[in-house]
C-alpha positions as CSV (number, residue, x, y, z in Angstrom):
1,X,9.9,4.0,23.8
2,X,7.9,6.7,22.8
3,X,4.4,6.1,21.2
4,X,1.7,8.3,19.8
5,X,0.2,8.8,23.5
6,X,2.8,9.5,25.0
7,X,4.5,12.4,22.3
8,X,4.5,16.1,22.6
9,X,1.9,18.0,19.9
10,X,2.5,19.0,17.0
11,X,6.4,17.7,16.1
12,X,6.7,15.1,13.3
13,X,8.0,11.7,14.3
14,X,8.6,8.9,12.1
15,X,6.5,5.3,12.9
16,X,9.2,2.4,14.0
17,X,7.2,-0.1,15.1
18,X,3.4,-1.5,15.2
19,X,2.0,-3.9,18.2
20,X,-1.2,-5.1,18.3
21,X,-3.4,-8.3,16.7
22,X,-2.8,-9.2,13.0
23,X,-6.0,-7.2,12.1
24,X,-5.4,-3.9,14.0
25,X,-1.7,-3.4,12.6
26,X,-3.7,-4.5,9.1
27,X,-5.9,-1.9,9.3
28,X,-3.1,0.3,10.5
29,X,-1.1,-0.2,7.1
30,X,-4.4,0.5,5.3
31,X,-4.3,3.6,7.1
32,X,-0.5,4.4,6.0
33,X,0.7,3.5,9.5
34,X,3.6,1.5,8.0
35,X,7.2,1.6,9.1
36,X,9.1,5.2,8.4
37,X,6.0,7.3,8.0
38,X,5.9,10.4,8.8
39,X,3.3,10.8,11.7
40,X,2.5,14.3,13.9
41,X,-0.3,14.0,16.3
42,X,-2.5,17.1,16.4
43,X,-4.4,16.9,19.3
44,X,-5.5,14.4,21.9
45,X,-7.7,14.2,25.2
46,X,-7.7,11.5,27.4
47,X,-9.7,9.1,25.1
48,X,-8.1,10.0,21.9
49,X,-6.5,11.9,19.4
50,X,-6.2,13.0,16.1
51,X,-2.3,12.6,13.9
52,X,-1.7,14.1,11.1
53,X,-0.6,11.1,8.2
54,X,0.4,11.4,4.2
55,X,-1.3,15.0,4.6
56,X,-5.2,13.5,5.9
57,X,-6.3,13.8,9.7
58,X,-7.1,10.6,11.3
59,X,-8.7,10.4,14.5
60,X,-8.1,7.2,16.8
61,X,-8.6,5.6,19.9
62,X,-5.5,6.0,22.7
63,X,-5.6,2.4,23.0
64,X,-5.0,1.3,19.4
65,X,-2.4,5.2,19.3
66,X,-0.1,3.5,22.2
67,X,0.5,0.4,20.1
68,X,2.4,2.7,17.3
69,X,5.6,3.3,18.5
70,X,7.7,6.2,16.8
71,X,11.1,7.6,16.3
72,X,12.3,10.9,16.0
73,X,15.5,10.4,14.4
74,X,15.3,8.8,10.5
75,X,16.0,5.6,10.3
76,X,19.4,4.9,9.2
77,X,20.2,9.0,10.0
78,X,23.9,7.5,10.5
79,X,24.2,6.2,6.2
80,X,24.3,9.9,4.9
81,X,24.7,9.8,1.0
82,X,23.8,11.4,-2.0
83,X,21.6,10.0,-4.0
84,X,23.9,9.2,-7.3
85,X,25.6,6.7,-4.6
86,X,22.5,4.6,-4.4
87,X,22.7,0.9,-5.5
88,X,19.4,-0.7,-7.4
89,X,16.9,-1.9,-5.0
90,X,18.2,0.1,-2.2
91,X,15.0,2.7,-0.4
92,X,16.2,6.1,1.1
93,X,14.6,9.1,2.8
94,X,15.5,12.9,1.0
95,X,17.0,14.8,4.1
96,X,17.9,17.8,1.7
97,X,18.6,19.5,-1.8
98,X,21.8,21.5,-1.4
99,X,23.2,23.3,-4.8
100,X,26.7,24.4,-4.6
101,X,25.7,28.2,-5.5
102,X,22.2,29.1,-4.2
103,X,21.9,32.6,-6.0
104,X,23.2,31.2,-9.3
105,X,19.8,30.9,-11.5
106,X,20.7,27.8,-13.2
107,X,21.3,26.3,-9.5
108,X,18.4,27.8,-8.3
109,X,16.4,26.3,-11.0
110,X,17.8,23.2,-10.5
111,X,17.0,23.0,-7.1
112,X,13.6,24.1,-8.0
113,X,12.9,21.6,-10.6
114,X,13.9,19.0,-8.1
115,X,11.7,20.2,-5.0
116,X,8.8,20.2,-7.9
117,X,9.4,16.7,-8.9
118,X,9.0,15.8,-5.4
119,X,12.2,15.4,-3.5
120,X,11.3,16.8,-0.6
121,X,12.6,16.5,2.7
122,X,11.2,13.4,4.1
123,X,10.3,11.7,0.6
124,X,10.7,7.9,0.5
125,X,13.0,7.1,-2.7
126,X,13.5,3.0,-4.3
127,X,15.9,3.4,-6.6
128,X,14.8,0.6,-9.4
129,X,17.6,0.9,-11.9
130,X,20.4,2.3,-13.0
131,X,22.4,2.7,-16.4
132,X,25.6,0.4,-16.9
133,X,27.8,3.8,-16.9
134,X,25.6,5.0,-13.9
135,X,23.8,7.7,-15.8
136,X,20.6,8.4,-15.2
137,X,19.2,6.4,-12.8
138,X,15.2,5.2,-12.6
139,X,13.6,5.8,-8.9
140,X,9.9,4.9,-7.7
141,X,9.1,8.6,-5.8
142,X,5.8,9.5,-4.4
143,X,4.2,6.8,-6.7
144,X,5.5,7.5,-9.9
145,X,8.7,6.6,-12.0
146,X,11.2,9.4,-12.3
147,X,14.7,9.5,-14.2
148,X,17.5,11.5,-13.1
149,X,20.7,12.4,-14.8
150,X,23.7,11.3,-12.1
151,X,24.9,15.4,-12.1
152,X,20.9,16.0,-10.6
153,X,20.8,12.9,-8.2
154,X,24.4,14.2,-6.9
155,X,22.2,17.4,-5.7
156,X,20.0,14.9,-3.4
157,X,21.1,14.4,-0.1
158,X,19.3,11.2,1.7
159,X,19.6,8.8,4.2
160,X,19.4,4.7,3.4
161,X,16.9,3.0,5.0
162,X,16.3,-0.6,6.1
163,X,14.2,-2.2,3.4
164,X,10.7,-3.3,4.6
């Protein structure tokens, strides 16, 4: 098991797993130290060091850093899909945004327009609803409700997580 003391510098891991009392993993969560973030520790001495969480530096104690054990793979890496092949109330992480023709503009755009709404690699995705036919399809990303058309969600590649 690797933890947060124990991890090389500066390479993003992913949080798996929180030990401690009820009120330090508490305090954790209120940190954003919840299952599947996306942690990188900065630096560390022998007494503590400081990660790198939902873009803000936090600096912690080594003995509160070796009760978060991490990942380096995503969880569920093996349950590759697109996103269009998402069922309601199913979460997943955005690996990629692949367009069939890169230098065609409208692609291009495409693939813009979704980086800008924010599916970015490593993005958590719940996908809340979707149309009877399929199309679009209502996710909760990055705080916010966003509809996609199935043609645009087909562009998303992701990998299905384990529901918290």
């Amino acid at each position: 098991m690797i933890t947060l003391t124990t991890c090389p510098l500066k390479q993003t891991y992913f949080v798996s797993d929180i030990k401690g009392d009820p009120d330090s993993r508490k305090h954790l969560q209120n940190l954003g130290f919840v299952k599947n973030a996306r942690v990188a520790v900065m630096n560390r001495d022998k007494n503590n060091g400081v990660i790198l969480i939902h873009n803000s530096r936090v600096a912690l104690d080594n003995t509160i850093l070796d009760n978060i054990a991490l990942s380096k793979e995503l969880i569920g890496h093996g349950n590759l899909a697109k996103l269009s092949s998402m069922k309601p109330g199913q979460t997943a992480m955005v690996l990629s945004v692949a367009v069939n023709h890169p230098k065609d503009p409208a692609d291009a755009a495409l693939k813009r327009r979704l980086l800008d709404m924010g599916m970015t690699r490593g993005t958590r995705i719940f996908v809340r609803k979707v149309a009877p036919l399929g199309d679009p399809m209502e996710l909760h990303v990055r705080g916010y409700e966003l509809t996609l058309r199935k043609n645009e969600a087909e562009k998303v590649e992701v990998s299905a997580l384990e529901n918290d």
